[in-house]
C-alpha positions in Angstrom: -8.1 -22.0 -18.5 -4.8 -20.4 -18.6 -4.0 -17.1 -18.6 0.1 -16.7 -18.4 -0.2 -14.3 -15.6 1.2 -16.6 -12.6 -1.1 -15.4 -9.5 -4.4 -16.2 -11.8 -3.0 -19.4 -13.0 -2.5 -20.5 -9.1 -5.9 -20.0 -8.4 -8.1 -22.1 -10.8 -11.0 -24.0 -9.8 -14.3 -25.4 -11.2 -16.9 -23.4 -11.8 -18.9 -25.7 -9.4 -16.5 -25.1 -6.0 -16.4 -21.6 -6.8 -20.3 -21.1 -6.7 -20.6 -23.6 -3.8 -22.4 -21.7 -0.8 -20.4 -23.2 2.3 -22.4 -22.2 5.0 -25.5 -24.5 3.3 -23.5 -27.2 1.9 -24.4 -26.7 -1.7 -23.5 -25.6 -4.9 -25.4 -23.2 -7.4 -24.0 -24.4 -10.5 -22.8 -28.0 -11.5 -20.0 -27.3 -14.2 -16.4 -28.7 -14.1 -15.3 -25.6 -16.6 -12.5 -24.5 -15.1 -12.3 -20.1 -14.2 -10.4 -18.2 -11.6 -11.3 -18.1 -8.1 -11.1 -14.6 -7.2 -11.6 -14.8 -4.4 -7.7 -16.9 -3.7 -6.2 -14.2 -5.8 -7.3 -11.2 -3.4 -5.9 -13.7 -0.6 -2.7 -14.3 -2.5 -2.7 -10.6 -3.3 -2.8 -9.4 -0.1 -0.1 -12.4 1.1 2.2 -10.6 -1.4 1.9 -7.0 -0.3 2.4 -8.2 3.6 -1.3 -8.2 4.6 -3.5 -10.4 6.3 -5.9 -12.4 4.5 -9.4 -12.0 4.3 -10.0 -8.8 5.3 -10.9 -7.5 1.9 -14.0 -8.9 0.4 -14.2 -9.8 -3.5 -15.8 -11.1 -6.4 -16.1 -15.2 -6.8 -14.8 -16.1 -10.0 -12.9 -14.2 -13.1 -13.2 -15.8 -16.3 -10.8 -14.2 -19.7 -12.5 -15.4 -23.2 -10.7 -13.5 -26.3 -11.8 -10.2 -25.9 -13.8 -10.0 -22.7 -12.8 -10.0 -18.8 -16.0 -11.4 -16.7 -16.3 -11.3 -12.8 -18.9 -13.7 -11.5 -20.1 -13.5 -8.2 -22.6 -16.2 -6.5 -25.2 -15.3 -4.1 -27.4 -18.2 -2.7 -29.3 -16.4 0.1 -31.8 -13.2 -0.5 -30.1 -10.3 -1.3 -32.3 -7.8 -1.3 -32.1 -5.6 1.9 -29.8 -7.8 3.5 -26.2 -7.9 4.5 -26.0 -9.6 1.0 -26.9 -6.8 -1.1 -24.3 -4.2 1.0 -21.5 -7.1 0.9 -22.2 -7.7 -3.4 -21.6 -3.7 -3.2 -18.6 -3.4 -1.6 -17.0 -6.7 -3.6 -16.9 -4.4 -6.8 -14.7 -1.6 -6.3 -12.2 -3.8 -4.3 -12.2 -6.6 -6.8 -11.6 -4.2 -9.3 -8.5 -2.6 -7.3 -6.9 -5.6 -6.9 -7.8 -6.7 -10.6 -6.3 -3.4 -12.0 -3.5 -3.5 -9.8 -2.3 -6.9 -11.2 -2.7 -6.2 -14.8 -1.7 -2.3 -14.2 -4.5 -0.9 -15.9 -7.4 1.4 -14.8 -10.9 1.9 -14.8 -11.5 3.4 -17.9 -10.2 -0.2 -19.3 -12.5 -2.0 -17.5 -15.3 -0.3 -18.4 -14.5 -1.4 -22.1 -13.4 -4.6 -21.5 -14.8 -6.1 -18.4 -18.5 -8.0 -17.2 -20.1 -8.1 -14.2 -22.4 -11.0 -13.5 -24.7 -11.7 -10.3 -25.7 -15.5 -10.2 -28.7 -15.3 -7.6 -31.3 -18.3 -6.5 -34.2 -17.8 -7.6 -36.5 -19.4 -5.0 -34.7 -17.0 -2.3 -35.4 -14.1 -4.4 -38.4 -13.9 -6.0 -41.6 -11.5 -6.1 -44.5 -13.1 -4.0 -47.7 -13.7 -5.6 -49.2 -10.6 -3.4 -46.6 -8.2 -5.2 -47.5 -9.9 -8.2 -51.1 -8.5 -8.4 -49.7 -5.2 -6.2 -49.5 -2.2 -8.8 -47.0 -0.8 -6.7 -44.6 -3.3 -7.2 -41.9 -1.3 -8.9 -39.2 -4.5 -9.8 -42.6 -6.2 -10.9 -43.6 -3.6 -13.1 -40.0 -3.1 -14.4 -39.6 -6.7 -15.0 -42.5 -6.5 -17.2 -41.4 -4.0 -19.4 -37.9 -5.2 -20.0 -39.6 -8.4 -20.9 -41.8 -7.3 -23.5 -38.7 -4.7 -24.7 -37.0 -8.5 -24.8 -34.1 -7.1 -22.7 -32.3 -8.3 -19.5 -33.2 -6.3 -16.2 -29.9 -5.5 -14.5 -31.5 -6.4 -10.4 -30.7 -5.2 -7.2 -29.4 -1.7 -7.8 -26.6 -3.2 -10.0 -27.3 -1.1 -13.1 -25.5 2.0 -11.5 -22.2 0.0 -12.4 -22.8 -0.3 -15.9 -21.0 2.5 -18.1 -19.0 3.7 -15.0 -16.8 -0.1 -13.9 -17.8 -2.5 -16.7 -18.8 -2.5 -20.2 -21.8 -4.6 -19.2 -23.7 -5.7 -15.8 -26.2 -8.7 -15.8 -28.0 -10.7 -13.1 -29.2 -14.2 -13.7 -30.8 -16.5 -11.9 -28.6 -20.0 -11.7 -30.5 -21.4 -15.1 -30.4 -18.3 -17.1 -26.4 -18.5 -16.1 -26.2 -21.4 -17.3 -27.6 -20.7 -20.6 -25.6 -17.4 -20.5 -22.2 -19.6 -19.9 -22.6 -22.6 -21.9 -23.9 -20.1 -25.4 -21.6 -17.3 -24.3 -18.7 -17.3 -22.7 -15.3 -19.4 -23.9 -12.8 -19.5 -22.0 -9.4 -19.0 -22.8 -7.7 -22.3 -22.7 
């Protein structure tokens, strides 16, 4: 993947190390397509303005196809009411500053142009078999009815970004990523 701006072009790497959960020793996703690591362009980006690295969180990957812009961020642990779910919230509106900032554009392009996608594990994040049978379980009872509308639920409070950052938000588990990659998204090459 190239994309002629220099600072994205420095930071390519395989889909694979990007979604690779150091602090388990394992990757979410085995593919050698190669996107940009965000998260090296925030570091490079604040190396460039004189700041210390590290100190602002972002978004994994960033992938450009023809007409799209895609940020991809990989969570391996539970995020729901954890530190995970506040730290996926604050990676958005600083991914996008920095993002803008590069390409000199603003929100308003974003929000025609760009994807969000939350890759989540499944077997850290799923309903229990108690909430399954529990009426009160809203996300069961929402899951439900995007599934017989044959539409994707947007999960953990992300749908509040769609319409206002990005043109579209999704959350996938790692295999319906996969399917979502491989059918839909090219990269530019």
């Amino acid at each position: 993947m190239k994309t002629n701006i220099e600072i994205f072009d420095k930071n390519l790497d395989t889909v694979k190390n990007i979604s690779c959960d150091s602090h388990n020793g394992e990757c979410m996703v085995n593919c050698r397509e190669q996107i940009i690591n965000f998260d090296k362009v925030t570091n490079s980006y604040l190396e460039s303005i004189n700041h210390g690295i590290d100190c602002i969180p972002s978004c994994d990957g960033l992938v450009f196809t023809d007409d799209l812009w895609i940020f991809i961020e990989f969570k391996n642990g539970k995020i729901s009411n954890t530190g995970n779910y506040y730290k996926v919230k604050k990676k958005v509106p600083h991914s996008l500053n920095i993002f803008c900032d590069i390409l000199g554009i603003n929100i308003s392009t974003t929000r025609e142009k760009m994807i969000f996608i939350l890759v989540y594990n499944k077997d850290k994040n799923k309903i229990s078999d108690s909430e399954r049978h529990n009426s009160n379980s809203k996300d069961f009872i929402i899951g439900h009815v995007f599934d017989k509308a044959n539409k994707d639920l947007i999960g953990f409070g992300l749908n509040r970004y769609e319409g206002v950052y990005f043109k579209e938000v999704h959350t996938f588990n790692v295999d319906e990523f996969c399917e979502y990659f491989d059918n839909n998204i090219k990269p530019i090459i």
